[in-house]
N, CA and C of each residue as an Amber inpcrd file, in Angstrom:
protein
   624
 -29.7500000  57.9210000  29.8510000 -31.1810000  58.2090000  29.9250000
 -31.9860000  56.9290000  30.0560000 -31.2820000  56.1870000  29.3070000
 -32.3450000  54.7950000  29.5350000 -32.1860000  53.8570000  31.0200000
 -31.0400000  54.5350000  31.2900000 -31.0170000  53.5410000  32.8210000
 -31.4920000  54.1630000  33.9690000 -31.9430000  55.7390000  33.7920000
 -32.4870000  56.4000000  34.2080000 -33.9640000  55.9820000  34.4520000
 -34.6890000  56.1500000  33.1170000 -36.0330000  55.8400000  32.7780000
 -36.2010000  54.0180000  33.3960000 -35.6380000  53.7190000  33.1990000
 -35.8150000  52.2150000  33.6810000 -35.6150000  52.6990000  35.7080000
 -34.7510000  53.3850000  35.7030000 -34.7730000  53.1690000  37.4670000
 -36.0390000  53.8320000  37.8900000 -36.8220000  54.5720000  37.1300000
 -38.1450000  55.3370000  36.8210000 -39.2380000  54.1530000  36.6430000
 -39.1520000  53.3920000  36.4280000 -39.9370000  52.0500000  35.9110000
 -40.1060000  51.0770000  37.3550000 -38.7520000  51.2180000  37.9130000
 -39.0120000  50.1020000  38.9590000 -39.3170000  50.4960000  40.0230000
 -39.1230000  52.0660000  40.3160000 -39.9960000  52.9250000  41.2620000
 -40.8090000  52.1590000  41.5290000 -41.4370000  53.2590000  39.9980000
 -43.3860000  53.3040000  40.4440000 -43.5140000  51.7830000  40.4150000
 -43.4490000  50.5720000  40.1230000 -43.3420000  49.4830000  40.2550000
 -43.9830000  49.3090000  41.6110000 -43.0020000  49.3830000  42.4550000
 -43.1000000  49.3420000  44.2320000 -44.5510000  50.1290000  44.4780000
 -44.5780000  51.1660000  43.7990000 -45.9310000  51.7440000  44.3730000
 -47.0230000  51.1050000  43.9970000 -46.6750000  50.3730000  42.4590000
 -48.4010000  49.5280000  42.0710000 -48.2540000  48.3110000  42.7950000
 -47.1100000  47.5390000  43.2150000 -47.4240000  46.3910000  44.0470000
 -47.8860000  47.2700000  45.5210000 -47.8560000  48.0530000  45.8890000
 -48.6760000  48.4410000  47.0020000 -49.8310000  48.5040000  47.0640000
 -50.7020000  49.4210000  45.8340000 -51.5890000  49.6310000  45.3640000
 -52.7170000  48.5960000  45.1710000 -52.2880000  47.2870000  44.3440000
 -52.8950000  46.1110000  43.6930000 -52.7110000  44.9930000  44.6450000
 -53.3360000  43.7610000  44.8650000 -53.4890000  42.4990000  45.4320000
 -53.1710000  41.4790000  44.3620000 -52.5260000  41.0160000  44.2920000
 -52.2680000  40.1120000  43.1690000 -52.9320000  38.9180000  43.4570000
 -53.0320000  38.6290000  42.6000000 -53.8520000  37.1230000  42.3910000
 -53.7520000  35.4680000  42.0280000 -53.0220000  34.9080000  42.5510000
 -51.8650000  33.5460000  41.8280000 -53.0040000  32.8570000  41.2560000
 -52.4170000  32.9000000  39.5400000 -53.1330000  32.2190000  38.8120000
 -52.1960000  31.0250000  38.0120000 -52.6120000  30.5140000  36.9610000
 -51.8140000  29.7520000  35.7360000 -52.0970000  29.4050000  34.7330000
 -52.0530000  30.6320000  33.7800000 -52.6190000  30.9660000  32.7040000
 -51.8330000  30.9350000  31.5390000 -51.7370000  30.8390000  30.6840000
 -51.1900000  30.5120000  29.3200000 -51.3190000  32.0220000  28.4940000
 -50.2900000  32.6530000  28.2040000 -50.3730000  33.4980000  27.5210000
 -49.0630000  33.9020000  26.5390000 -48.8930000  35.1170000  25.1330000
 -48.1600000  35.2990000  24.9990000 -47.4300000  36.5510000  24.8560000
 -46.1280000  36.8130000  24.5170000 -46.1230000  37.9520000  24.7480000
 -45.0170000  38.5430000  23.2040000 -45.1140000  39.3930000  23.2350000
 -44.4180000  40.2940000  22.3010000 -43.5100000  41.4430000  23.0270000
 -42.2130000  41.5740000  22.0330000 -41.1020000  42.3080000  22.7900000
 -41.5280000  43.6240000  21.1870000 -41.8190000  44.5630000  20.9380000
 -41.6320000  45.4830000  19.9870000 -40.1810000  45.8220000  19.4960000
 -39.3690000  46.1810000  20.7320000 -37.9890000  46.7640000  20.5430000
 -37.2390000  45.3860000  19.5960000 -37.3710000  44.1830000  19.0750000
 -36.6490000  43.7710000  18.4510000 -37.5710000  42.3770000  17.8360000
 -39.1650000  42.8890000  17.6750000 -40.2020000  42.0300000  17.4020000
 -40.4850000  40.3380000  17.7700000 -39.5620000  40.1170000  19.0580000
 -40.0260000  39.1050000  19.0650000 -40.6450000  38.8190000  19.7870000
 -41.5700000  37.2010000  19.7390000 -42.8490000  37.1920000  19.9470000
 -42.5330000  35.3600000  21.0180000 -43.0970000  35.0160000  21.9290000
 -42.7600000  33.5450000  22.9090000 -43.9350000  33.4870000  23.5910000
 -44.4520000  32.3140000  24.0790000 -45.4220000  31.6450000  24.9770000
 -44.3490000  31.8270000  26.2400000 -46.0120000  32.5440000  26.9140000
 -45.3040000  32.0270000  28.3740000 -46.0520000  31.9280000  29.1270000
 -46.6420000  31.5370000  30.4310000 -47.3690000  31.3770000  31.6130000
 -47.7430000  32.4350000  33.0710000 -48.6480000  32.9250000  32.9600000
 -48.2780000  34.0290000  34.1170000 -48.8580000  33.3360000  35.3900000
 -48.2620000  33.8210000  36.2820000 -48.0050000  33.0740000  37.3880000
 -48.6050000  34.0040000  38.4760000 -48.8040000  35.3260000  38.8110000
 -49.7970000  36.1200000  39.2970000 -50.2870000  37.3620000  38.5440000
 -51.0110000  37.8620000  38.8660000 -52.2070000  39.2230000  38.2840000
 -52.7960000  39.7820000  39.1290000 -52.1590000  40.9020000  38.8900000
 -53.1080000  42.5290000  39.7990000 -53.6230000  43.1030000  38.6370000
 -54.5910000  44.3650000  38.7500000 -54.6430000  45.2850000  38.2090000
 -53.5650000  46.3050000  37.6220000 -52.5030000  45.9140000  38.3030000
 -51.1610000  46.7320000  38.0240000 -49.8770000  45.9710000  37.2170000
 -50.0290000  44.4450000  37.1700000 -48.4810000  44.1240000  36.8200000
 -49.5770000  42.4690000  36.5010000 -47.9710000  41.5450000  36.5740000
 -48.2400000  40.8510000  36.6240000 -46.7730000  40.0180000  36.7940000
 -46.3510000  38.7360000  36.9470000 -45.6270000  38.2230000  37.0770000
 -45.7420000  36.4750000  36.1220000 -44.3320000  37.1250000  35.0070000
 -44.5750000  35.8180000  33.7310000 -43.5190000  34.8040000  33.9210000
 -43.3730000  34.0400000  34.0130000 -42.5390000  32.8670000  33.4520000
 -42.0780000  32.4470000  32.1000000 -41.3080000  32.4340000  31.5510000
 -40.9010000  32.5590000  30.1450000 -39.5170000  32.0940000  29.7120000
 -39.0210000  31.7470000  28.5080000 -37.7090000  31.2160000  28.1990000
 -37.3030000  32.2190000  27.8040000 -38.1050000  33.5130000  27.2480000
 -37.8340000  34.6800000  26.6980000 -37.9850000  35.4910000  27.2730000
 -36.3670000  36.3330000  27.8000000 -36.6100000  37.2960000  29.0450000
 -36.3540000  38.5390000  28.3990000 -37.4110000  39.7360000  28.7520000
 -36.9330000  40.8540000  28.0820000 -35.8090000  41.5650000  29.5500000
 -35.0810000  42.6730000  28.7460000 -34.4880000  43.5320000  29.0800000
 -35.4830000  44.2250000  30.4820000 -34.7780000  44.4290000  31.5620000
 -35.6910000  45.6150000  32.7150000 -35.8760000  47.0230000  31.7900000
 -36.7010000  47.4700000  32.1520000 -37.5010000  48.6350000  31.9240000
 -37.7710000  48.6520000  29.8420000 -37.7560000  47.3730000  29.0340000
 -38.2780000  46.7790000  28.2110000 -39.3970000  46.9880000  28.3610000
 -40.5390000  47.6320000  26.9480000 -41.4910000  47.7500000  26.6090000
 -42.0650000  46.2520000  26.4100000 -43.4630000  45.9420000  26.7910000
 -43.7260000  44.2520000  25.8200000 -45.5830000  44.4300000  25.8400000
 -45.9990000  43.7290000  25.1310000 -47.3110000  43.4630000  25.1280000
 -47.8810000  42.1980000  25.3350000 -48.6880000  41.9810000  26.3940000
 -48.4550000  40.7710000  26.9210000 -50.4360000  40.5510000  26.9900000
 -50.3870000  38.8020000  26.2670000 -51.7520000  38.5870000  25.9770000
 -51.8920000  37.6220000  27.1050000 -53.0630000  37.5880000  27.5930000
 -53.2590000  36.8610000  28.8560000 -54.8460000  36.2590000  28.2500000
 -54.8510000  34.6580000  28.5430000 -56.2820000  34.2080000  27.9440000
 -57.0850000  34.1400000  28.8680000 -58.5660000  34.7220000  28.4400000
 -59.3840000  35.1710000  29.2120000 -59.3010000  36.8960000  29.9360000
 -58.1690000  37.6420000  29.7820000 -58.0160000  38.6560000  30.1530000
 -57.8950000  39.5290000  29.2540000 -57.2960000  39.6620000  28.2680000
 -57.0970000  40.1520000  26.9210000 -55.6160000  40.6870000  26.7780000
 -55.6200000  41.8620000  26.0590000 -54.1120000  42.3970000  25.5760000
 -53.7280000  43.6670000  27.4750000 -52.1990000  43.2990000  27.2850000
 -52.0590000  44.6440000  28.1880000 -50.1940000  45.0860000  27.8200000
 -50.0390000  46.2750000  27.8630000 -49.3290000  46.9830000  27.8590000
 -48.1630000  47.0110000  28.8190000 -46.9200000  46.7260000  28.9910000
 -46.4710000  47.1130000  30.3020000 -45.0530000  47.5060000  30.1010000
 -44.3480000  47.5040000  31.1330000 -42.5570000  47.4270000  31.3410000
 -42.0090000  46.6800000  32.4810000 -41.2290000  45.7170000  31.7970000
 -40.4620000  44.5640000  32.5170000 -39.6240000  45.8040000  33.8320000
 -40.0090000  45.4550000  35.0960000 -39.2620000  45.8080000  36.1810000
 -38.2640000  44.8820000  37.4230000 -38.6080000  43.8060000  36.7440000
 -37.4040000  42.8530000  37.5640000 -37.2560000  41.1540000  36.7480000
 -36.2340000  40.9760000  36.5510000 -35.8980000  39.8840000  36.3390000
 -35.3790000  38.5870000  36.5180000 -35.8850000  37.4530000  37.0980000
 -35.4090000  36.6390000  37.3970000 -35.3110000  35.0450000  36.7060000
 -34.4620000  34.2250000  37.3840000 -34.6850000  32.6880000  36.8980000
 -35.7550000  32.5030000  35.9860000 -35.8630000  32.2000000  34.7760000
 -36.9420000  31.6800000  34.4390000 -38.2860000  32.6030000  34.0550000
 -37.9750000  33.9320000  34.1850000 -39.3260000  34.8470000  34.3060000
 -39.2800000  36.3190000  34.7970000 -39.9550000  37.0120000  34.4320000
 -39.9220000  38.5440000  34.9260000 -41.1150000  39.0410000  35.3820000
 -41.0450000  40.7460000  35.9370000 -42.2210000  40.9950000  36.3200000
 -42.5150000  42.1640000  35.5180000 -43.8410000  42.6460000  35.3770000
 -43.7720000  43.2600000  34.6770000 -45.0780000  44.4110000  35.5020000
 -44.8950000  45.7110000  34.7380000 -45.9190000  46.9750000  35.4230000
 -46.4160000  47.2960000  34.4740000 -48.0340000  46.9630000  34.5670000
 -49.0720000  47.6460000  33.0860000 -48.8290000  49.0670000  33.1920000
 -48.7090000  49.7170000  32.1180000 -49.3760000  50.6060000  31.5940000
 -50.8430000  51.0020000  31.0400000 -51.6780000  51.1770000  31.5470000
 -52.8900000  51.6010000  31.2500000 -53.6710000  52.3180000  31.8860000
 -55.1650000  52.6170000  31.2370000 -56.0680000  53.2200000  32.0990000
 -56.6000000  53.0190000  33.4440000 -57.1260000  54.3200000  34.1340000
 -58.2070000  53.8890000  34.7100000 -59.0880000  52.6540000  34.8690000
 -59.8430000  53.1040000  33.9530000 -60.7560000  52.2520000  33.4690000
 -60.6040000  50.5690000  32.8750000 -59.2500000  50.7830000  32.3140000
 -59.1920000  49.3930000  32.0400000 -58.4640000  48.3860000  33.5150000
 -57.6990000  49.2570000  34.2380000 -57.4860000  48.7690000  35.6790000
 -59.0500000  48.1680000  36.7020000 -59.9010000  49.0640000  36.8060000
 -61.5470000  48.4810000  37.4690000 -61.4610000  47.2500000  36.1300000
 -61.5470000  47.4650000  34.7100000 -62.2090000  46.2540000  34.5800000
 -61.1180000  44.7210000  34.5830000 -60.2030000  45.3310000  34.7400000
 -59.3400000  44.1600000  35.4160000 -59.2180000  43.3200000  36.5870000
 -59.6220000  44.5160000  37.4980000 -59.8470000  44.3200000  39.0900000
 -61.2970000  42.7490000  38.6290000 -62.3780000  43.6300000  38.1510000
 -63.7610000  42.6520000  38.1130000 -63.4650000  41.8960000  37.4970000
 -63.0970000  41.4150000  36.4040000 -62.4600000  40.0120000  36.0680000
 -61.8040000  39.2720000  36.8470000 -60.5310000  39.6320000  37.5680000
 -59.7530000  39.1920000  38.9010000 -60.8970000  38.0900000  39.6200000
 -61.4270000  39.6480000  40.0150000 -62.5930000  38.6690000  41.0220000
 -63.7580000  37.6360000  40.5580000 -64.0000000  37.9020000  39.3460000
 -64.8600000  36.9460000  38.6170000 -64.1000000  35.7460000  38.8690000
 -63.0330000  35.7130000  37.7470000 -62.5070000  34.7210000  37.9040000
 -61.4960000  33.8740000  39.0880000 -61.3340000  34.6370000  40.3490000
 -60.7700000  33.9960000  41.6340000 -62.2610000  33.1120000  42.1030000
 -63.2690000  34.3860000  42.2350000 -65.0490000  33.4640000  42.7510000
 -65.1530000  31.9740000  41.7540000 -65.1380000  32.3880000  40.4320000
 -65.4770000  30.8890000  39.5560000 -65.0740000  29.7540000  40.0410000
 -63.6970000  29.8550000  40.1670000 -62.4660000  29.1270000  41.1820000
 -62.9280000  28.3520000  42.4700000 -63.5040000  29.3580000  43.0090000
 -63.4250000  28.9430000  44.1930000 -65.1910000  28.2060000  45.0990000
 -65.6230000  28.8160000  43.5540000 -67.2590000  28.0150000  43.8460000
 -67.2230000  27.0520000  43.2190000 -66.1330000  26.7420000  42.1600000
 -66.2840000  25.3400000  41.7690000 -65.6030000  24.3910000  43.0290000
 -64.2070000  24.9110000  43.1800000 -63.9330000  24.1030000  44.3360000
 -65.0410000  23.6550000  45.5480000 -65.7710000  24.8630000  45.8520000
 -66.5650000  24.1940000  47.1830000 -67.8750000  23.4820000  46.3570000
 -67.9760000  23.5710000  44.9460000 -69.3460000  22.4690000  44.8800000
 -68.5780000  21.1610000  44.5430000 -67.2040000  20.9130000  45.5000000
 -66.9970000  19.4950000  45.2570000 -66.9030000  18.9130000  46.4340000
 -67.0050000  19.8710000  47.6360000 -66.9350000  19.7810000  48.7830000
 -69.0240000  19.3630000  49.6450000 -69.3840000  18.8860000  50.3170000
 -70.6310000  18.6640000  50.3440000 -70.9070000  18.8960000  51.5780000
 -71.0160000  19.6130000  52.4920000 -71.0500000  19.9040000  53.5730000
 -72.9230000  20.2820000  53.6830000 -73.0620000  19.9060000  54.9190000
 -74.8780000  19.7790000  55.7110000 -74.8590000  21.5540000  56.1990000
 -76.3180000  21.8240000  55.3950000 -76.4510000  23.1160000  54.9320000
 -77.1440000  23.6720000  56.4560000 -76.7410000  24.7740000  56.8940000
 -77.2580000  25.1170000  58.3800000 -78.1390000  26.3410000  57.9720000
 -79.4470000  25.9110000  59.2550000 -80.1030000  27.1270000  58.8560000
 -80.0480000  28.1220000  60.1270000 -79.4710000  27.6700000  60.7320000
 -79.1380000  28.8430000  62.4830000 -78.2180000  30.2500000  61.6980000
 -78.6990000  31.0920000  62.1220000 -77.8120000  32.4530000  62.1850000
 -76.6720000  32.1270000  63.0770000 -75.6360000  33.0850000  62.6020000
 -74.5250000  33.1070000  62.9950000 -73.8430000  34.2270000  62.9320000
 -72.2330000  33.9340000  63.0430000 -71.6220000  35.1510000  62.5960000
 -70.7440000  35.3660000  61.8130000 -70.3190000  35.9820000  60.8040000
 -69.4160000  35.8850000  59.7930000 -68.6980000  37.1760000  59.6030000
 -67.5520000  37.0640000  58.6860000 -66.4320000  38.3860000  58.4710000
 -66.4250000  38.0670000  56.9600000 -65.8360000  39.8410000  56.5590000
 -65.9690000  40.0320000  55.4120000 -64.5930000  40.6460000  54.9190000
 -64.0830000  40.3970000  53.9150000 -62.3710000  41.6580000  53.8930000
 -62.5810000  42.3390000  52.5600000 -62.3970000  43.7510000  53.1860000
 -62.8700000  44.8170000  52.1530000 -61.6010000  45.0020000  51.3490000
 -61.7420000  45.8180000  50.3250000 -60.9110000  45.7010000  48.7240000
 -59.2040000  46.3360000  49.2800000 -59.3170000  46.9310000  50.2790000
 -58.3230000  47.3560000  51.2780000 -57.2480000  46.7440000  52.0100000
 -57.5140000  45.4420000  52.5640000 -57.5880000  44.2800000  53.0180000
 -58.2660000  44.1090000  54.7550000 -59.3080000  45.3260000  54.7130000
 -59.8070000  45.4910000  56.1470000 -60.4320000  44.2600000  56.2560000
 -60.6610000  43.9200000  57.4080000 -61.4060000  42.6630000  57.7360000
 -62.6120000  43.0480000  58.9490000 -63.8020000  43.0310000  58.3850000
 -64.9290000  43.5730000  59.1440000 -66.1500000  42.0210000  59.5310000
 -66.4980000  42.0510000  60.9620000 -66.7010000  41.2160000  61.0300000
 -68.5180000  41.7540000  61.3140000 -69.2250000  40.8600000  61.4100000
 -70.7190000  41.1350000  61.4530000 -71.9640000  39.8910000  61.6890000
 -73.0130000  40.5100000  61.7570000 -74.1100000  38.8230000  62.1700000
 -74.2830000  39.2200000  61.2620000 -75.3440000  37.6120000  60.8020000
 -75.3760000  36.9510000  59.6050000 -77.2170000  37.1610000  59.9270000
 -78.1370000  37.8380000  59.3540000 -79.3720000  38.0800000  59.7110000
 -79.9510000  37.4620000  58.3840000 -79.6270000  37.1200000  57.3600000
 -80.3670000  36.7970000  56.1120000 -79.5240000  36.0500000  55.2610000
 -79.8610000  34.7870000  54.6170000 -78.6180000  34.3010000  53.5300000
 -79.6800000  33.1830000  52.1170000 -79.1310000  33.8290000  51.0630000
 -79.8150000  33.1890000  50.5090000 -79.0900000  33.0430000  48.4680000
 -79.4920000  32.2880000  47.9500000 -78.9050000  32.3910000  46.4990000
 -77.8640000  33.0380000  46.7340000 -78.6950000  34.4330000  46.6660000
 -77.5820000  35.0560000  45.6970000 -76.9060000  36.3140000  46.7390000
 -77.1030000  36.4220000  47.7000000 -76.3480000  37.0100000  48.9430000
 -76.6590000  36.8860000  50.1320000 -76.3460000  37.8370000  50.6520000
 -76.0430000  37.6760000  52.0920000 -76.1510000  39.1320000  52.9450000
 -77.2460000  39.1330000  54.1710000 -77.3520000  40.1930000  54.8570000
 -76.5270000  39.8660000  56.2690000 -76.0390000  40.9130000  56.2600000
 -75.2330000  41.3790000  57.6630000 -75.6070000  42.3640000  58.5890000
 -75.4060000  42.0810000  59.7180000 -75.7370000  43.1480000  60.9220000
 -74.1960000  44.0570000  61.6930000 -73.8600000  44.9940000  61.0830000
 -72.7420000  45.5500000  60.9660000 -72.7470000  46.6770000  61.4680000
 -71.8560000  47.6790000  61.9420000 -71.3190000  49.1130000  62.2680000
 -70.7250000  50.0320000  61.2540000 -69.8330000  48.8310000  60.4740000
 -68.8130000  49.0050000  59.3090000 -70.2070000  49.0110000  58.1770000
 -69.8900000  49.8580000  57.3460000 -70.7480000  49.7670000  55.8150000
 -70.3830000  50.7190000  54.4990000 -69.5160000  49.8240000  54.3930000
 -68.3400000  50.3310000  52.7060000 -69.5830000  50.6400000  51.7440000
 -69.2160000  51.3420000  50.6680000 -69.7820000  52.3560000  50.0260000
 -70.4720000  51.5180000  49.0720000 -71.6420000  51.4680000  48.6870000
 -72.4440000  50.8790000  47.7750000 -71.8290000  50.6740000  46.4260000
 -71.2950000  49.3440000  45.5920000 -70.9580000  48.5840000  45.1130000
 -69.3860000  48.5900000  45.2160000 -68.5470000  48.1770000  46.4230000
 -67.3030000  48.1680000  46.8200000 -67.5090000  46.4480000  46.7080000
 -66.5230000  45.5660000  45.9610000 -66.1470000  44.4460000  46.2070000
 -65.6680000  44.0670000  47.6040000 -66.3790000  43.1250000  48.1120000
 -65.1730000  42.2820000  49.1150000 -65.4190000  40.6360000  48.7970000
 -64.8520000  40.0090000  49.9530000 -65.0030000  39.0070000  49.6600000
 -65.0540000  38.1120000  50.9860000 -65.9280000  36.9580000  51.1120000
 -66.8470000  36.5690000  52.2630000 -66.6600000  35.3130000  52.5120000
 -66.1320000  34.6760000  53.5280000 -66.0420000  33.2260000  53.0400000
 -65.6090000  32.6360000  51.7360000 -64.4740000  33.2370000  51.1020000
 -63.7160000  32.9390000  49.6480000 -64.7300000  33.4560000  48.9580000
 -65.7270000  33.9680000  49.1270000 -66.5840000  33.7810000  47.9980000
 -66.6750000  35.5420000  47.4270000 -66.7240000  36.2730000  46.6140000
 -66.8510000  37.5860000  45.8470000 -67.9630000  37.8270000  45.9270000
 -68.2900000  39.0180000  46.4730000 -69.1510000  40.2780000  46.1550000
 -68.9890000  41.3810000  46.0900000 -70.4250000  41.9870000  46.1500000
 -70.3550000  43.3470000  46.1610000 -71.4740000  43.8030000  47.1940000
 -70.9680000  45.0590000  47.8370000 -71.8740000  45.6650000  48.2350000
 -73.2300000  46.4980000  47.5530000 -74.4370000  45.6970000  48.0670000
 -75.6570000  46.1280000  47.3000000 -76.8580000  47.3740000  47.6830000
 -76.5250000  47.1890000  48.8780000 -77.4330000  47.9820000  49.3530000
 -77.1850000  48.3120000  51.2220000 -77.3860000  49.5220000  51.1540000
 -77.5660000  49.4230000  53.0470000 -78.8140000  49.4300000  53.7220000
 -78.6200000  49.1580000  55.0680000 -80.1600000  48.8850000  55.3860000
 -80.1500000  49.4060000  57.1270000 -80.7690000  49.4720000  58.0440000
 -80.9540000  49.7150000  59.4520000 -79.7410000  49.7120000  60.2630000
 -79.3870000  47.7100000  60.4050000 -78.7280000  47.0560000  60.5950000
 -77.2610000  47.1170000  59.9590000 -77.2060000  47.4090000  59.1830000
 -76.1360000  47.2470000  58.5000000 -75.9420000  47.1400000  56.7910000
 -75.3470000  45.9700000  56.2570000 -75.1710000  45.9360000  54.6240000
 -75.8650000  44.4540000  54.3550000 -76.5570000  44.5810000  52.9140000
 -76.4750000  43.4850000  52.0400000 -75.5670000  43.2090000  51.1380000
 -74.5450000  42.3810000  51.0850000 -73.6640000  41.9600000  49.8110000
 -74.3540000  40.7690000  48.9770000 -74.0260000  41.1360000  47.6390000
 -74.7190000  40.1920000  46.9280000 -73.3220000  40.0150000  46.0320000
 -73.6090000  38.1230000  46.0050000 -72.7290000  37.2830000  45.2250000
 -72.6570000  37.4240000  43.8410000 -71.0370000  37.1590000  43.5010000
 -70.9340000  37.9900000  41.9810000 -70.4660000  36.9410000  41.2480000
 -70.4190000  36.4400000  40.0960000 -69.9780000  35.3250000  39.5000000
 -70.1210000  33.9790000  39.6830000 -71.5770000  33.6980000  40.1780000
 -72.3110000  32.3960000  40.1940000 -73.2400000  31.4080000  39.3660000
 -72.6830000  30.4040000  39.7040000 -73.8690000  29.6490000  39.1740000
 -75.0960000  29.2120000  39.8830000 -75.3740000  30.4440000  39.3600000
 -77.1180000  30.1320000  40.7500000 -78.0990000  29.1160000  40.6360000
 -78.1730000  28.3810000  39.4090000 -78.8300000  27.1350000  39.2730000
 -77.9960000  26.3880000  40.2310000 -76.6610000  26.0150000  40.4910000
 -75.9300000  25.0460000  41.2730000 -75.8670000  25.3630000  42.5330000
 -75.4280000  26.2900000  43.0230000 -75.6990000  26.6800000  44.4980000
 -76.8850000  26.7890000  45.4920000 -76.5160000  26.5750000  46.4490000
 -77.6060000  25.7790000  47.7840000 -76.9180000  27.4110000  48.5070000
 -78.6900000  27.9620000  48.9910000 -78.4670000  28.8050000  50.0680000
 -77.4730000  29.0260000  51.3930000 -75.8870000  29.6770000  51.5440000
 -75.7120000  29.4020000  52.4520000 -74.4380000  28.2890000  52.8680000
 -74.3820000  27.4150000  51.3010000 -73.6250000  26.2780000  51.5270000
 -72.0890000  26.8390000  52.2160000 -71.8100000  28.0220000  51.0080000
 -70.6220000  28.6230000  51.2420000 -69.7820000  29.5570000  52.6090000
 -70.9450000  29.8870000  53.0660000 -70.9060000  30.8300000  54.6210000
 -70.6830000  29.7080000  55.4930000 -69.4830000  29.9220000  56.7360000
 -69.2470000  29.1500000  56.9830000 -69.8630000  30.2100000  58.9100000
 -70.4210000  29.2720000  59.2660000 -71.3940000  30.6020000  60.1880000
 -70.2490000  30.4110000  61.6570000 -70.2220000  31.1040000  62.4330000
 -69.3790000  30.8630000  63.5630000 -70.6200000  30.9600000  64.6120000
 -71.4850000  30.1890000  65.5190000 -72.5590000  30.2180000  65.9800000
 -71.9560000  30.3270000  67.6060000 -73.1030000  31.4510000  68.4240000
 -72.7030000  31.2960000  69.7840000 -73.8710000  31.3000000  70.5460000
């Protein structure tokens, strides 16, 4: 029964790495095994909404119950579904609900990332319209003019217009869809430091 339930484990496995986008991070976390209480530091090395993938000296058993603390993310639930060198992978167990608020953290923290990186970068701020692409939570890639850009988003002149507050993400940078309009969508930027950011810096315009 248990090698059963475990070949049951690494299934659905395959279906949440379909499901989820993982996210390569390097985070410090620890984890707990229940089935024989023990407890090790280890490092996770990517994060979806669905799993995650740890590095560790302490490998549990496949289809092993564990509770695994991730800093900045909090506690999550899962079962070890593959094991390798040095580390395993593992498939949360949880809600709904706690999956979306995993997803928005994801993206919080990939945007933080990646707006710190470009405010080290200094590039001459353009004020010409242009044209830019966007890749929806799907991994569609919708492309559109750039009719408005400012702080804290960005208007597009589009055909395509995903459903009012659908994440994508724009030039590395995270949003959400805010509103629709004539033309098309406004996305507005999610996890900024809007005192530090320059209108625009981040859009990288393709001009013709």
């Amino acid at each position: 029964m248990a090698m059963k339930d475990a070949g049951s484990v690494v299934a659905n496995a395959g279906a949440e790495r379909r499901r989820f986008r993982r996210v390569r991070v390097d985070l410090p976390g620890r984890l707990f095994i229940p089935a024989d209480s023990r407890e090790a530091r280890c490092t996770i090395l990517d994060l979806s909404p669905g799993g995650a993938a740890v590095a560790s000296e302490t490998i549990p058993e496949a289809g092993a119950s564990v509770v695994l603390y991730i800093d900045s993310f909090g506690r999550f639930e899962g079962n070890v579904v593959r094991r390798d060198d040095g580390g395993f992978g593992l498939a949360f167990v949880c809600t709904p609900s706690k999956r979306e608020r995993t997803a928005e953290q994801l993206i919080l923290f990939l945007n933080k990332s990646l707006v710190e990186d470009t405010l080290l970068r200094r590039h001459e701020r353009s004020h010409q319209k242009g044209f830019a692409k966007f890749t929806r939570a799907d991994g569609q890639i919708i492309h559109g003019e750039v009719t408005d850009i400012s702080v804290s988003g960005v208007s597009l002149k589009t055909d395509i217009r995903p459903p009012v507050g659908e994440f994508v993400l724009i030039a590395q940078i995270a949003g959400r869809v805010a509103r629709h309009h004539a033309g098309g969508i406004a996305i507005e930027f999610v996890g900024q430091d809007r005192n530090h950011t320059e209108p625009g810096r981040h859009i990288n315009l393709v001009r013709h």
